[in-house]
C-alpha positions, 0 to 999 in steps of 0.5 A, spaced: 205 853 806 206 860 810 202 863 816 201 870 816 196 874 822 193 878 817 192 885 822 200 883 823 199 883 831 206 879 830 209 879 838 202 875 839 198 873 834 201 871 827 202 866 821 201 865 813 199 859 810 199 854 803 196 847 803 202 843 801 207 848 805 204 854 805 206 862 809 202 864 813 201 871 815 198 873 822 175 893 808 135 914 780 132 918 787 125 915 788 122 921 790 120 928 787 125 932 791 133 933 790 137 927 794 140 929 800 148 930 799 154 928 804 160 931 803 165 927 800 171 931 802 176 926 806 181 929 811 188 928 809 195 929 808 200 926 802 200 920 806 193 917 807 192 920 800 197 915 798 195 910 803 187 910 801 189 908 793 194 903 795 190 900 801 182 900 798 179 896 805 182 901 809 177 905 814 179 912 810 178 909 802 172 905 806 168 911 809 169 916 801 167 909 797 160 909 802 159 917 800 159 915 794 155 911 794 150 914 798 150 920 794 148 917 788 140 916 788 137 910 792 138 904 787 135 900 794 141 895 794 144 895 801 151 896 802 154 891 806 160 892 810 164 886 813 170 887 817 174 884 823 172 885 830 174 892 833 177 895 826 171 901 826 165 899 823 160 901 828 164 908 829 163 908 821 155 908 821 156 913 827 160 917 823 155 916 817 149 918 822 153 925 823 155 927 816 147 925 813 143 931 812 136 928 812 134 923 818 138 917 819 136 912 823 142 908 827 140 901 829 144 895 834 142 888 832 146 885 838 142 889 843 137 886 848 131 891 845 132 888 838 131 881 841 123 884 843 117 882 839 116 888 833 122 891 834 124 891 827 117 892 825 118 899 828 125 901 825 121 900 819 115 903 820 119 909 822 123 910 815 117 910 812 114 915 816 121 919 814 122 917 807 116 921 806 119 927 807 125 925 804 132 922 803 133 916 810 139 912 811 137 906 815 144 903 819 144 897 820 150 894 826 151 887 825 146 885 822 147 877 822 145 877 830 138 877 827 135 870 826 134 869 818 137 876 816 138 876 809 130 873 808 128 880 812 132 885 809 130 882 801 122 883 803 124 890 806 129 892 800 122 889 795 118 893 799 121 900 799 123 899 791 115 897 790 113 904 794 118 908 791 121 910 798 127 913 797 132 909 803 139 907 804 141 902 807 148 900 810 149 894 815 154 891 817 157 884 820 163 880 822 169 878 816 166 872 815 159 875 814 156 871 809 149 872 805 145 866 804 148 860 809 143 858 814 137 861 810 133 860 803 135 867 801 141 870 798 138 877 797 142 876 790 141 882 787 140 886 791 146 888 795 154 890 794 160 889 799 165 892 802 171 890 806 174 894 812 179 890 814 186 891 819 188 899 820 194 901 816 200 906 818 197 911 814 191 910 817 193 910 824 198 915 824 193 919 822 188 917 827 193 918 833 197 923 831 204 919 830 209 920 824 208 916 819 214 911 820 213 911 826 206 908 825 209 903 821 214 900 826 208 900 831 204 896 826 210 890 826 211 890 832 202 891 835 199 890 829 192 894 825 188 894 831 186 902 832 183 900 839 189 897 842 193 904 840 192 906 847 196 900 850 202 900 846 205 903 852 203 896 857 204 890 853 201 886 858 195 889 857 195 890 850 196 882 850 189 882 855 186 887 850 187 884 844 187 877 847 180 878 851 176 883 847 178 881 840 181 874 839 176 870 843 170 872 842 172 872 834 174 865 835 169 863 840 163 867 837 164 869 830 166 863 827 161 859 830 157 863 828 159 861 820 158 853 821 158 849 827 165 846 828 166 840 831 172 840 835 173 848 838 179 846 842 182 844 836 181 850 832 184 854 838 190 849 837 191 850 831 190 857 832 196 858 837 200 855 832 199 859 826 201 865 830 207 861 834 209 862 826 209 869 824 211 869 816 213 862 817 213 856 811 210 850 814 207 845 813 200 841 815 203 835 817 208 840 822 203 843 824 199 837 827 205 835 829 204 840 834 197 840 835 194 835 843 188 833 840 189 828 834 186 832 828 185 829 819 190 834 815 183 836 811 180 838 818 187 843 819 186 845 812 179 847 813 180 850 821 185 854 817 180 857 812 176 859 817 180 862 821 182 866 814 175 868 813 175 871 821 180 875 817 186 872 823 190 867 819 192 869 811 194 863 807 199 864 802 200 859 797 207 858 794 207 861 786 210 854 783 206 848 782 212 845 785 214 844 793 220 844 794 222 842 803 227 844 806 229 846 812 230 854 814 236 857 818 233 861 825 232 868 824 231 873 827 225 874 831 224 881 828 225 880 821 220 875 821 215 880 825 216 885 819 215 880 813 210 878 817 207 885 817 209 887 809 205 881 807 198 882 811 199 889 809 199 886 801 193 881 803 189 886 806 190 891 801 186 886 797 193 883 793 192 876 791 199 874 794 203 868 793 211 866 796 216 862 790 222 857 792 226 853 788 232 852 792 237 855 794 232 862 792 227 865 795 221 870 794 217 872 800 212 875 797 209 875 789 203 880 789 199 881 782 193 886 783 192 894 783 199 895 784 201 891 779 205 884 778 212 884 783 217 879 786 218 882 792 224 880 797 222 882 805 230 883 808 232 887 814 239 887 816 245 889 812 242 888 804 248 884 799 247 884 792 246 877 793 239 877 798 237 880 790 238 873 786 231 870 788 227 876 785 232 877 780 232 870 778 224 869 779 223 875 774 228 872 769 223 867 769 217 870 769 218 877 765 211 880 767 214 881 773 218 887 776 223 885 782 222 889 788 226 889 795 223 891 802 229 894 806 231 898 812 232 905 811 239 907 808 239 900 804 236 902 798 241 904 794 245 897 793 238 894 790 238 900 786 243 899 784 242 891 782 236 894 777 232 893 782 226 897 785 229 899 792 223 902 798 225 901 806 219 897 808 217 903 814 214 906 808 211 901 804 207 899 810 204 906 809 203 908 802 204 900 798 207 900 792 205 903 785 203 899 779 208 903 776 216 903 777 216 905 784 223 907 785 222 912 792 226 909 798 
C-alpha cells in the first residue's frame, strides 16, 4: 500500500495507500419568457486552458461546467457541489450570485439565522415570489448542516417541477457529502454532482499572479490550498493555518458528521502517520505498528477511507494481484514530496490510479482514464537510461499502455531517447498528460 495527501500539503500533511501495501498520496425553461443567460467566456491563458482539460475537478473547469449547466433550462435537478475544506465552494456561489442575470437567492445553512424556525420556509417563499417574474438561482452553502437535508430538498425540487417555477439549484457541501445517509430519502433522480477538489499549478498561477512553474514548485512544497497562498512566505503560520482552519475541523467535524466514529483519537493517529509517509509504500500492519492506541487492521483500513473521502488521505493500490515486500533504501526527502504531488494532481484530476512492483522494478504511478492509459516513472535527480526499465518493462507486459517519465527539467532528452515520453514534472503539475503521445518536456 502507498499513502499519499490528495491536496499534496507534502512538508505537513501527506501519504498514499493500498490494502496489502499500498501508496499513498497526502471538483425546457418552465415559463413563457426567454431563460436568463450567464456568460460562459472563462479568463484564461494557454496554461489554464490546458490545465482545465486536464484536470476536470479544478475551480475554472468547475465553474464553466456550472454555467453550462444553468444556461440550460430548469431541468429541476439540483447541482450538488462537494469539495474539500477551503478549496472555493462559497467563493464559487458568491461568483455564481454576480454573474446571474435575473434574482439570485444566496443562502449559508451553517449560520445561526438558518437554525430559527421558518427560515427555510421563507427562503423559499421568496423564490416563488421571483420565479414569477423569471429565471432564479437559489445557492445553497452547505447544505448538509440542515437536519434531513436531502427529504427538504426532494419536496422543494417536486414542488417547484409541479408549479412549473423556473428555479436552479445549486448547494454545496463537504467532500464527504453524501445523499441519503442518515435519511429515508436519496433525492435519486433529482440531482447531479460535481467535484471541486485541491487547486491545481495552473490554477494558482493564475489566481495569484505566479509563473506557472513557479506554481507548480509551490504546490509540492505548500499543496492546492488557495487560502494558504498567502502564508507561503512564514511557514510557521502557514502550518497553523492549514493545521487549524482546515485539517482539524475537517477531521474533527466533517467526518463525524459521516457516520459516528468510535475511536476520534485513533483516527488522528492514523491520520499523523499517513502524512508522516508522503508517496510512502506501507503497510497496514506497519502502519499500526506506529499507532498509541491498539486498533484491528479492518478499523485502519476503514479510518483510511474515511480520511479518503475528506479528500485528505488517497489510496493508491498496487497494479498486480500480487505483493511483493521489500524493504526500500532512503531517499530524499524532496523526491518524495514531488512523487507526492505528481500523484495527488493525477487523483484529483479524476484518474484511476494505481503503483506496480515486481522486484527489482517499480512503477510509481499507473493511470487509466481521460488522459489515456500510462506507466508513469516519478524521478528527481540525474535521470539514467536505467531508472527507465520499470515502465519500459510494465509496458512490455502490459502493451495498452505507453511509458512516461516525470523528470527535472533538462532531462527530458535521455528518456526520449529510450522511446519514452519525457515531460519535467514542474509542467506536469500545470497541464497533465495528453491521452495522446505527449512528447512536450
Amino acid at each position: 500500500m502507498s499513502f499519499g495527501a490528495t491536496s499534496g500539503v507534502s512538508k505537513a500533511l501527506a501519504f498514499v495507500l493500498e490494502y496489502t501495501p499500498v501508496r499513498a498520496i497526502v471538483l425546457p425553461d418552465a415559463s413563457s419568457e426567454a431563460p436568463c443567460r450567464l456568460d460562459c467566456r472563462s479568463y484564461s491563458n494557454n496554461y489554464s486552458t490546458m490545465a482545465e482539460l486536464a484536470f476536470p475537478h479544478a475551480y475554472g473547469a468547475v465553474r464553466d461546467e456550472l454555467l453550462r449547466r444553468l444556461n440550460e433550462p430548469p431541468g429541476h435537478l439540483v447541482q450538488l457541489l462537494a469539495g474539500p475544506r477551503q478549496v472555493g465552494k462559497t467563493t464559487l456561489l458568491l461568483e455564481l450570485e454576480q454573474a446571474w442575470p435575473g434574482e439570485a437567492l444566496y443562502a449559508a445553512a451553517d449560520t445561526p439565522a438558518a437554525m430559527l424556525p421558518g427560515w427555510w420556509e421563507r427562503l423559499w417563499a421568496d423564490a416563488e415570489i421571483a420565479a414569477r417574474a423569471g429565471p432564479v438561482l437559489v445557492l445553497l452553502d452547505e447544505v448538509p448542516y440542515l437536519p434531513d437535508w436531502p427529504r427538504l430538498l426532494k419536496a422543494k425540487v417536486d414542488e417547484t417541477k409541479r408549479m412549473g417555477l423556473p428555479i436552479h439549484i445549486v448547494a454545496t457541501g463537504s467532500s464527504a457529502l453524501s445523499v441519503g445517509r442518515g435519511s429515508r430519502e436519496t433525492l435519486a433522480g433529482r440531482f447531479e454532482r460535481l467535484r471541486l477538489l485541491h487547486w491545481q499549478a495552473a490554477e494558482i498561477a493564475l489566481r495569484h499572479g505566479k509563473e506557472p512553474l513557479t506554481a507548480a514548485r509551490d504546490i509540492v512544497a505548500f499543496g492546492g490550498y488557495p487560502g494558504a497562498v498567502r502564508f507561503e512566505t512564514d511557514p510557521e503560520r502557514w502550518r497553523a493555518y492549514v493545521r487549524d482552519s482546515i485539517v482539524a475541523p475537517a477531521i474533527g467535524r466533517d467526518l463525524l458528521a459521516i457516520e459516528p466514529v468510535r475511536k476520534p483519537a485513533l483516527l488522528r493517529q492514523v491520520y499523523a502517520v499517513a502524512v508522516g509517509h508522503p508517496g510512502r509504500i506501507l503497510s497496514l500492519q506497519k502502519i499500526r505498528g506506529q499507532l498509541q492506541d491498539a486498533g484491528a487492521l479492518e478499523t485502519v483500513a476503514h479510518y483510511l477511507h474515511l480520511l479518503e473521502e475528506a479528500c485528505l488521505v488517497a489510496a493508491v493500490r498496487k497494479y498486480s494481484a500480487h505483493v511483493l515486500r521489500r524493504r526500500d533504501a532512503q531517499p530524499e526527502r524532496w523526491g518524495f514530496w514531488v512523487e507526492n504531488a505528481c500523484l495527488a494532481a493525477a487523483w484529483n484530476a479524476g484518474q484511476e490510479v494505481h503503483y506496480w512492483r515486481e522486484e527489482p522494478l517499480e512503477v510509481d504511478l499507473v493511470s487509466t482514464g481521460s488522459w489515456g492509459r500510462w506507466a508513469v516513472e516519478v524521478k528527481t535527480g540525474p535521470l539514467s537510461v536505467k531508472a527507465l526499465a520499470g515502465v519500459l518493462e510494465f509496458c512490455r507486459r502490459n502493451p495498452g499502455f505507453q511509458p512516461a517519465v516525470l523528470c527535472d527539467p533538462g532531462q527530458e532528452s535521455i528518456a526520449s531517447g529510450a522511446g519514452v515520453v519525457a515531460k519535467s514534472w514542474p509542467r506536469f503539475l500545470v497541464a497533465g498528460l495528453s491521452h495522446r503521445n505527449d512528447t512536450r518536456p
